[in-house]
N, C-alpha and C positions, 0 to 999 in steps of 0.2 A: 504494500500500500504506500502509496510518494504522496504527501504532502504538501500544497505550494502555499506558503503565505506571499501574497502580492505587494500590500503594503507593508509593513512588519513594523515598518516605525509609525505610524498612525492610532497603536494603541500602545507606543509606548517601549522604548529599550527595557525599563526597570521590569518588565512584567514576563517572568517567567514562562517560558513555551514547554519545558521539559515533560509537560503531561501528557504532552500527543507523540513523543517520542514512542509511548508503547504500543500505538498506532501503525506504525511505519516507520520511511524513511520521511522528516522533515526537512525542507529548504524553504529559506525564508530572503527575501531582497525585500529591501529597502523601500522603495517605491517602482513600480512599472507603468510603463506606458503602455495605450493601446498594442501598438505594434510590439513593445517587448512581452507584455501579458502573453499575445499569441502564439511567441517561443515558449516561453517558459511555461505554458498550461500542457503543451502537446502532448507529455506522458503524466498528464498531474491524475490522479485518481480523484481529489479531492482539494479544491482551492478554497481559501481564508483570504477575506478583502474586507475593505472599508469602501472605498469610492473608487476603486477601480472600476467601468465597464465592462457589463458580462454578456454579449451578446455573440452572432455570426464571425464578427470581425475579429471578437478576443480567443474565442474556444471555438473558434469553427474546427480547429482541426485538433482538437483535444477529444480523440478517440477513447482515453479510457476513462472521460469522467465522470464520474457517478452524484458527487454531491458539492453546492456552493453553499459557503457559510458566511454571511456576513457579519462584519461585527459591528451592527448598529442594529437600530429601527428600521430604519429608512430604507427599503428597496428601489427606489427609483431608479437605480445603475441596472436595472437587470431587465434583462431581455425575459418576460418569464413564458410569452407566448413561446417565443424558440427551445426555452431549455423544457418546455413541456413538449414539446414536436421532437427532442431528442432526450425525452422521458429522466430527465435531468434533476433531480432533487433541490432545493433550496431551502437555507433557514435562517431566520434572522434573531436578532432578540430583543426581547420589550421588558424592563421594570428595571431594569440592572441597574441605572444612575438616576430613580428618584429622589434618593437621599440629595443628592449632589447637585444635582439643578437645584432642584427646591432652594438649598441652602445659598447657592451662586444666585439666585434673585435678590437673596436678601440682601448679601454683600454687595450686588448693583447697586439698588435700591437706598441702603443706607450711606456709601462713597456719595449718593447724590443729593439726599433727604438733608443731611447733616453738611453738605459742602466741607466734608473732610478735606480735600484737596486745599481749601483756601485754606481752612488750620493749617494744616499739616506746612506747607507753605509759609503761614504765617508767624509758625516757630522757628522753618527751620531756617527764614530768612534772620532771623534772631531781631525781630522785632519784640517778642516777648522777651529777650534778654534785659532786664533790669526797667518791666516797663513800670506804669503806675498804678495798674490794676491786677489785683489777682488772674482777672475773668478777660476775656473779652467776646465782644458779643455782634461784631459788625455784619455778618451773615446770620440773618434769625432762621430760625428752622423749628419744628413744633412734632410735637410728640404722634407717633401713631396712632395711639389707644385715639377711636373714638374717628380714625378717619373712614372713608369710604373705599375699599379696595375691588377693582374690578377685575374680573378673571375670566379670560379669551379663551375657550378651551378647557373643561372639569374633567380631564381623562387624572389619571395617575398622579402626576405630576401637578397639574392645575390641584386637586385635590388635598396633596400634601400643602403645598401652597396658602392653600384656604386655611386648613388647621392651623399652622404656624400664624397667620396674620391675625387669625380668631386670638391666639392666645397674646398676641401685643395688643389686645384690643380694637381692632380693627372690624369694623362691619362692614364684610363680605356678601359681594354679587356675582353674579356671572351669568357670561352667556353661550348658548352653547353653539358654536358653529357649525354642527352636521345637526342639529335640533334632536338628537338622538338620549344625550346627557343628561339625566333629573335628577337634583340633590335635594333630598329635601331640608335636608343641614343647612343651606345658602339659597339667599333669593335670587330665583333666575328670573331676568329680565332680556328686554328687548335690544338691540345692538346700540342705536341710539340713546336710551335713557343709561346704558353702562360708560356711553362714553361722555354723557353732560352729568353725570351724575359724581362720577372717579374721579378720586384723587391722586390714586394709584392705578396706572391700567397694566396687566402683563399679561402676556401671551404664552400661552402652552401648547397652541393649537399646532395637528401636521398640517402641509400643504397640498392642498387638493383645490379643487373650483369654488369651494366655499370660500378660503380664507387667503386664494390669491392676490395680491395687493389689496386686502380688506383696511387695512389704515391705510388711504392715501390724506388729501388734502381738504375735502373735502370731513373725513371723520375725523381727522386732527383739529381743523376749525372747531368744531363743537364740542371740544375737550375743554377744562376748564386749562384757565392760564397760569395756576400753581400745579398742576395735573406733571407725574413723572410717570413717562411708558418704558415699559422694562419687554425685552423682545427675547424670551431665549426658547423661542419655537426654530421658527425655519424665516430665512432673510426673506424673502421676498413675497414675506405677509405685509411688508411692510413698502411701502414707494418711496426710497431712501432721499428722491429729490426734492418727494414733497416736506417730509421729515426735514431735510436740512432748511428748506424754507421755513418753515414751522419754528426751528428754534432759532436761525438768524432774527425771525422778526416775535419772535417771545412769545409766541400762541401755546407756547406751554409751558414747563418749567426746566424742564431735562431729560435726556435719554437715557436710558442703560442697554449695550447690544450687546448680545453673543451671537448672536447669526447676522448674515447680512448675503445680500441676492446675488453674489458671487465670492467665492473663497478658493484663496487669497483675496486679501482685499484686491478689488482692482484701480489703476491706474486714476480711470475718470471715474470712480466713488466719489458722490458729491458731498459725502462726509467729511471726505480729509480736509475740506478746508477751515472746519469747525474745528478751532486749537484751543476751546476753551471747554478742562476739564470739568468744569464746575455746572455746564447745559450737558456733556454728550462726555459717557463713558463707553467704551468699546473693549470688548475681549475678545482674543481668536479662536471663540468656538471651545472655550475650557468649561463652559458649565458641568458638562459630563465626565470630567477627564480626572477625579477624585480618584486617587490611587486604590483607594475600595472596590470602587466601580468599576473599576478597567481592571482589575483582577477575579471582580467576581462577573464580567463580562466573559471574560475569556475563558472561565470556568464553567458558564451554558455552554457555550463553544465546545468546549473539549466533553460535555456531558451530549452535544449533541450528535457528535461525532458517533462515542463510542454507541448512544440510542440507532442509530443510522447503521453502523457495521454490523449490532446484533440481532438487527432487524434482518439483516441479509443473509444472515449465518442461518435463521432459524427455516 
C-alpha cells in the first residue's frame, strides 16, 4: 500500500505522520502542483491533501487509487463526479477545530473590541513611561455582557460560538443561511434585523449560493457604525471591496478576517491598503491551525484510513 501526502506542510511539520506508517509505504512532498500531483499520484494507492486538485488532470493516470483523504471540511478541490465514474472513494472531516475557531473569534474580536493594538503601542512607544496617570483611557471601549451578538451560520462552530458569548453576557441571535438551523437556545431572526440589530456580527457559515458574497455593501450599510464583523467562514462570503469601502468611510467599526476570496492574499486585495490595525485585523487562515486540532485532524485521517483498508479486507 504507497501512501502520497501532496501537501504535507499544510497541516503542519510538528505533526507526526508515523501512524500511517503501519499502513504502507509513506511519501510525503511538501506542496504539489497540478502537473507535479499527476506524477506523483500515478502509483499512489491512497492520496492525503489539503487544497491540492483532484480531478482528470491530477489522477487521470493514477491506476491504482482507491481512496482520497482530505484534511479539511471543505471538498471543493475535488472532482467527485469523476472519482465516482472511477469508483474512487473520498473522505473529508468535520468537528476536528471547533474548539479553535470558536476561540480565534474571540481573540479577533477582542484585539478589536478593546483597541489592544493602540495600548499595546501606547506603552511600548513609552508614552506610559513616567506619565501622570495611573490609567489611560483615550480609546473607550465597553464591556460585552449585555451587547447584541449576531451569528451567520449555527452549524458546530456558530454554536460553540453562541455559548461562549452567552457566558460574557452577550445576547445572542442568529440566522440561519441554508434556513435548515433551529436553536431554540438563540433567537433566530431575519438577515436584515441581524445585521441592524448586531453589535457583533460573525460568520461561520460554508460557501455555497446562499452565502456567496452575502455581506457586500449594500448589508454593511445597515450595520450599525460601532458594529465589528469577525469572518472566519470562507473569504468570499464577504465582497472584500465593498468591506474596505465600509471601513475607509467608518460605516462600521472594525474587521476581524481569517478567510479572504483568494489565498494567499493577493496582489490587488483591496484590503492591503487599510494599514490601520485598530479598523481591520487579518490572519492567514490560523483559526483552525491549534496544535490540538491538526493533531486530532490527522488522527480521523489515519482512523479513516485504516476504516477504508478493513472495509476491503472483509
Amino acid at each position: 500500500m504507497k501512501i502520497v501526502f501532496l501537501d504535507r506542510k499544510s497541516i503542519g511539520e510538528d505533526i507526526d505522520l508515523a501512524g500511517f506508517e503501519k499502513f504502507g509505504q509513506v511519501i510525503t512532498y511538501d506542496y504539489s502542483t497540478v502537473e507535479e500531483a499527476a506524477e506523483r499520484t500515478v502509483d499512489a494507492d491512497i492520496i492525503v491533501l489539503n487544497k491540492v486538485p483532484v480531478n482528470k488532470d491530477t489522477i487521470g493516470n493514477a491506476k491504482n487509487l482507491k481512496l482520497v483523504c482530505v484534511t479539511a471540511t471543505g471538498t471543493n478541490n475535488l472532482d467527485k463526479d469523476y472519482l465516482a465514474s472511477r469508483k474512487i472513494e473520498w473522505r473529508n472531516v468535520a468537528g476536528y477545530s471547533t474548539e479553535a475557531v470558536a476561540q480565534h473569534t474571540f481573540a479577533l474580536l477582542f484585539y478589536l473590541m478593546e483597541h489592544l493594538n493602540y495600548y499595546d503601542q501606547y506603552v511600548k512607544s513609552e508614552k506610559y513611561v513616567d506619565d501622570k496617570m495611573f490609567t489611560h483611557f483615550e480609546n473607550k471601549f465597553h464591556e460585552l455582557s449585555g451587547m447584541t451578538w449576531g451569528i451567520i451560520g449555527l452549524g458546530a462552530i456558530g454554536k460553540r460560538v453562541a455559548q461562549i458569548a452567552q457566558c460574557f453576557g452577550a445576547n445572542v441571535i442568529y440566522y440561519s443561511t441554508s434556513g435548515k438551523n433551529h436553536e431554540n437556545d438563540y433567537k433566530e431572526v431575519d438577515f436584515e434585523h441581524l445585521l441592524t440589530q448586531s453589535d457583533i456580527v460573525s460568520i461561520h457559515a460554508p460557501l455555497n449560493d446562499n452565502t456567496m458574497h452575502l455581506i457586500d455593501m449594500k448589508a454593511l450599510s445597515k450595520m450599525k457604525e460601532n458594529a465589528i464583523l469577525i469572518n472566519v467562514g470562507r473569504g468570499p462570503i464577504i465582497v472584500e471591496k465593498d468591506l474596505a469601502q465600509a471601513l475607509d468611510d467608518d460605516l462600521i467599526a472594525g474587521a476581524g478576517l481569517d478567510v479572504l476570496d483568494i489565498e494567499p492574499m493577493s496582489q490587488d486585495n483591496p484590503l492591503r491598503n487599510i494599514k490601520d490595525s485598530n479598523k481591520l485585523l487579518i490572519t492567514p487562515h490560523i483559526a483552525w491551525a491549534a496544535v490540538e486540532a491538526r493533531q486530532r485532524l490527522m488522527k480521523i485521517i489515519e482512523g479513516q484510513v485504516k476504516e477504508y483498508l478493513d472495509s476491503v479486507e472483509e
